[in-house]
C-alpha positions in Angstrom: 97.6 34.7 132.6 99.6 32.9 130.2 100.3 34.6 126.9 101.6 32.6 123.7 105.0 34.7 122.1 106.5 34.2 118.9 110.8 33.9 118.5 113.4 33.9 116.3 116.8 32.4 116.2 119.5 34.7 115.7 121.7 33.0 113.1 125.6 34.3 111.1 125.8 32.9 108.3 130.3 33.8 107.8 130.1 32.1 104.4 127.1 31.3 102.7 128.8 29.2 99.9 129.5 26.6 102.9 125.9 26.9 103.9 127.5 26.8 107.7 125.5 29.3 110.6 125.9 29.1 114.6 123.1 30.6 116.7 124.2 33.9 118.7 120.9 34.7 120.5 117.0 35.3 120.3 114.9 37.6 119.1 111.2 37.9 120.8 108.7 39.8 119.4 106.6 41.4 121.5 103.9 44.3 120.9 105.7 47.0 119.6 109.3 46.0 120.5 111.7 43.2 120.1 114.0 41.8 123.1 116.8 40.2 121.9 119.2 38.4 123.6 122.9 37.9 122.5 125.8 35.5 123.5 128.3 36.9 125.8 131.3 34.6 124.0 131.2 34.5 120.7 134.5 31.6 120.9 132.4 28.9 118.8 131.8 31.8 116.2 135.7 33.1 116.0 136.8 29.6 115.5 134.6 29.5 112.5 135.5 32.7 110.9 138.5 34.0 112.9 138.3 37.4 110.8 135.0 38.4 111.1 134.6 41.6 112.6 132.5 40.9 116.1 131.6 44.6 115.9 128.1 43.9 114.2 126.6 42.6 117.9 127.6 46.2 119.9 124.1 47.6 117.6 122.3 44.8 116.3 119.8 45.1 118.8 119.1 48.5 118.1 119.4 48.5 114.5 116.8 45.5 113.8 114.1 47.7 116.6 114.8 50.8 114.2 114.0 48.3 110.8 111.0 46.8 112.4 109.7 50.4 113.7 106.2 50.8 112.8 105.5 47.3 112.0 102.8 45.7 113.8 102.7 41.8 112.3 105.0 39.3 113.3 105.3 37.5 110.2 106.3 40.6 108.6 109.2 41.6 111.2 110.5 38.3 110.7 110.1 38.3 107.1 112.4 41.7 107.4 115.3 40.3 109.7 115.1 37.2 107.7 116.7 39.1 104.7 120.1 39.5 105.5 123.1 37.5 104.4 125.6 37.8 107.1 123.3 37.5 110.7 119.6 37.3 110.1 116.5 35.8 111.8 115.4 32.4 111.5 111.8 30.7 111.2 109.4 31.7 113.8 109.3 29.5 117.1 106.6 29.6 119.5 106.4 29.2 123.6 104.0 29.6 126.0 104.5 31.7 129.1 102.6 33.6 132.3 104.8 37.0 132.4 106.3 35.1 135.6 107.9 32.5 133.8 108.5 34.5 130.7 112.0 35.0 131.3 112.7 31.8 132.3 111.3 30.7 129.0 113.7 32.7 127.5 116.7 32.0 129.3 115.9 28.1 128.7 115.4 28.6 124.4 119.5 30.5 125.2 120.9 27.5 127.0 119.3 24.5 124.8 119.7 26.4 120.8 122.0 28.9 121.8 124.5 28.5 124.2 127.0 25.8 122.9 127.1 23.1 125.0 130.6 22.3 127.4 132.4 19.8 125.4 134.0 17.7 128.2 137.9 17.3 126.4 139.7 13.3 126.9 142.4 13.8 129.5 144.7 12.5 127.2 148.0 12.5 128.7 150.8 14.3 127.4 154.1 13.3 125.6 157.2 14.0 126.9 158.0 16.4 123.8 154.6 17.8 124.3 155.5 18.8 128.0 159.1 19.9 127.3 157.4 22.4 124.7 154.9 23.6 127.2 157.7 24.0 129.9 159.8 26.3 127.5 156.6 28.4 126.4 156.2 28.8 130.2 159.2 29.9 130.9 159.2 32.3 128.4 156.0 34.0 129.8 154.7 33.3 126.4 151.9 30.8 127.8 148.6 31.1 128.3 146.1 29.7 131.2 143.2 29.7 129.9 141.9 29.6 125.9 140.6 33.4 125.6 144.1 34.3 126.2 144.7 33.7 122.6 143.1 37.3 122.0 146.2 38.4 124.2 148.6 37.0 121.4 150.2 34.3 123.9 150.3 30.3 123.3 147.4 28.9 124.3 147.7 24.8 125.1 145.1 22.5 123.7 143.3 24.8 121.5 140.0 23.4 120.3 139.9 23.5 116.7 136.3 21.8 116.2 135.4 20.1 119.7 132.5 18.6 118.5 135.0 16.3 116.8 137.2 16.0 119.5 140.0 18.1 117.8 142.2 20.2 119.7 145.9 21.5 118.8 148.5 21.2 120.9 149.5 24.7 120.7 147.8 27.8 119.4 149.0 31.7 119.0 146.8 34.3 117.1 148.2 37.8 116.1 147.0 38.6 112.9 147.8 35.0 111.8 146.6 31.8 113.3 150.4 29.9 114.4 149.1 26.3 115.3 151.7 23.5 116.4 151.2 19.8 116.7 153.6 17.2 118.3 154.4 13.8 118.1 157.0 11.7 119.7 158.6 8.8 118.2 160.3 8.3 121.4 158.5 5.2 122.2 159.1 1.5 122.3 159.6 0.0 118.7 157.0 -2.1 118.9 154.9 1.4 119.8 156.1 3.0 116.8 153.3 1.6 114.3 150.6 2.7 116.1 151.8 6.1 116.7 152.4 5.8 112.4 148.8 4.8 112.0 146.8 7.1 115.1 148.4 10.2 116.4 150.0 11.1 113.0 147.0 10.7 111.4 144.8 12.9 113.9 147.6 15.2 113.7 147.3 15.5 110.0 143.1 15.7 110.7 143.3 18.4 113.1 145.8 20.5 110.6 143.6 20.2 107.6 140.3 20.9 109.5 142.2 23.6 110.6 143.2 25.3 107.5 139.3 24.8 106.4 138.4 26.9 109.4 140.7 30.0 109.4 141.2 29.8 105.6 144.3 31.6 104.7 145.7 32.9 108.0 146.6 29.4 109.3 150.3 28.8 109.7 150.6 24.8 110.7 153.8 23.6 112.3 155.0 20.2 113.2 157.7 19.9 116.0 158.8 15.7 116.3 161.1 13.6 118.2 162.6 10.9 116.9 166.1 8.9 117.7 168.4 9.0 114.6 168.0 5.0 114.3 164.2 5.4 114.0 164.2 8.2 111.1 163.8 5.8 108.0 160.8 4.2 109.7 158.9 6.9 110.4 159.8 9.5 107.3 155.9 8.5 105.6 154.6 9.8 108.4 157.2 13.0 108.5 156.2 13.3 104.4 152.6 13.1 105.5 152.5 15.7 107.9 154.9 18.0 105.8 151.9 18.2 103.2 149.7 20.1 105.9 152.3 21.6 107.9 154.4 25.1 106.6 157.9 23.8 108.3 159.1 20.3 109.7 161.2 21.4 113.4 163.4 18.4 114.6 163.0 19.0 118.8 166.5 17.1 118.9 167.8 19.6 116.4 169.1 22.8 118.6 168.8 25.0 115.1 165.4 23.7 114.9 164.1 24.6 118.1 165.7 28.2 117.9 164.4 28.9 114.9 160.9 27.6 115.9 160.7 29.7 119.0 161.8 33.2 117.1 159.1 32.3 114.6 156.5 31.9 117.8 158.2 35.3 119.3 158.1 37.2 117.1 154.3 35.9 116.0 153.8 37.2 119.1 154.7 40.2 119.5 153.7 42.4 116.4 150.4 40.9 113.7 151.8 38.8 110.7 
C-alpha cells in the first residue's frame, strides 16, 4: 500500500554572508527514525569552500537521530534541523511511495536535487605552451590523472573552477594553498594575436578572479606566457591585465622563469604552504 513520506534537503551553508548552499543529501522522516542519505564526493562542495573541515558528515546522521530523539511530529524535527547555520534541513518535500518503490523514490530525489549533474567540458584543444607545460609536469611525476588527485598534492590538468560556467584552469596543485596556473600563447599568427587579446586573456583573467572568490585567501594565481620578443609591445595590456589577478608573470621563453616557476610548484608540493 502506498504510504505518503515527508523529506528534507540537506543543505551547507560555508558562508552565510554570500547566501551560497549546495545540497549534500536527504533526510526522510519516518516513524520514529530518520534515514538520511549523504553524498559520496563532496568535490562541488570543496570547490566552494576548500577549507572546510568535511569531518561534520562522518556523524551527522547520528547526531540529528540523537536531536530529534523523542520527537514524534514532523514539522517539529524539521523545525529542529532547520536551525543550524553551517548544514541544516531545508523545507519539507513530499513523495508518494509503496515500500517497493520507496527506495527508488529516494535514490531518484539524490540524483535530480542532489547529485550534481556531469558537466560535459568543450574539448578545447590545447596550446603548444599548454602541452609543453603538461609534458614537463609529467615528467616530473608531479601530474595527476584524474581531478581527486589534487588531495594527493600533485598538478592536476583542467581543474574546474566553477563548471557550470564553463571555467576550468589549466593547472591546479593544492597543499595547504590552492597553486592555480593559466596559459596563453602569443605564438600565433599576427593577424591571430587580437583575438587571443580580446578572448583567451580575458577568460583567463575570468577564471583567476572567480577563482580567488572561491578559495578566498589561499589562492596563489600564476600566469606562464609565450610570446616572440617582436610581439611584446603588442601584447603588454593584456600581460598588465593578467598581472592584476595573477601573484607572478613567468616568461616560458625565459629559462630563469621556468626554473623558478617549477621550484615554486615543487616545493608547493611537497610540504603545506
Amino acid at each position: 500500500m502506498a504510504g505518503t513520506y515527508n523529506y528534507s534537503l540537506i543543505r551547507v551553508v560555508p558562508d552565510p554572508r554570500r547566501g551560497e548552499w549546495v545540497n549534500i543529501g536527504v533526510v526522510v522522516f519516518l516513524d520514529g527514525r530518520l534515514d538520511v542519505r549523504l553524498l559520496t564526493n563532496y568535490s562541488k562542495l570543496r570547490i566552494l569552500a576548500p577549507m572546510l573541515d568535511m569531518g561534520f558528515t562522518e556523524d551527522l546522521a547520528s547526531g540529528w537521530e540523537r536531536l530529534c530523539d523523542g520527537i514524534d511530529s514532523v514539522a517539529e524535527r524539521q523545525a529542529m534541523l532547520a536551525t543550524f547555520p553551517l548544514v541544516h534541513a531545508s523545507p519539507l518535500g513530499q513523495f508518494i511511495a509503496d515500500p517497493r518503490g520507496y527506495d527508488d523514490q529516494v535514490r531518484a530525489i539524490m540524483r535530480d536535487l542532489v547529485v550534481p549533474p556531469a558537466q560535459p567540458r568543450e574539448d578545447v584543444p590545447a596550446t603548444r605552451l599548454e602541452t609543453q607545460l603538461r609534458t614537463i609536469f609529467q615528467r616530473s611525476r608531479l601530474l595527476g590523472r584524474k581531478p581527486s588527485d589534487i588531495d594527493r598534492h600533485m598538478v592536476v590538468h583542467k581543474f574546474p573552477i566553477e563548471r557550470e560556467a564553463g571555467l576550468y584552469a589549466d593547472f591546479a596543485l593544492r597543499n595547504g594553498s590552492m597553486r592555480l596556473t593559466e596559459t596563453i600563447d602569443f605564438r600565433v599568427k599576427p593577424e591571430q594575436i587580437k583575438s587571443i587579446k580580446r578572448g583567451q586573456a580575458a577568460l583567463k583573467a575570468i577564471t583567476l578572479n572567480r577563482a580567488d572568490e572561491l578559495f578566498k585567501g589561499t589562492c596563489v594565481p600564476s600566469v606562464v606566457y609565450a610570446a616572440e620578443p617582436e610581439t611584446l609591445e603588442l601584447i603588454q595590456p593584456s600581460l598588465t591585465m593578467l598581472g592584476g589577478y595573477a601573484q607572478r608573470l613567468y616568461d616560458a621563453l625565459n629559462p630563469q622563469d621556468m626554473a623558478d616557476y617549477m621550484d615554486m610548484m615543487h616545493q608547493a608540493a611537497q610540504s603545506p604552504n
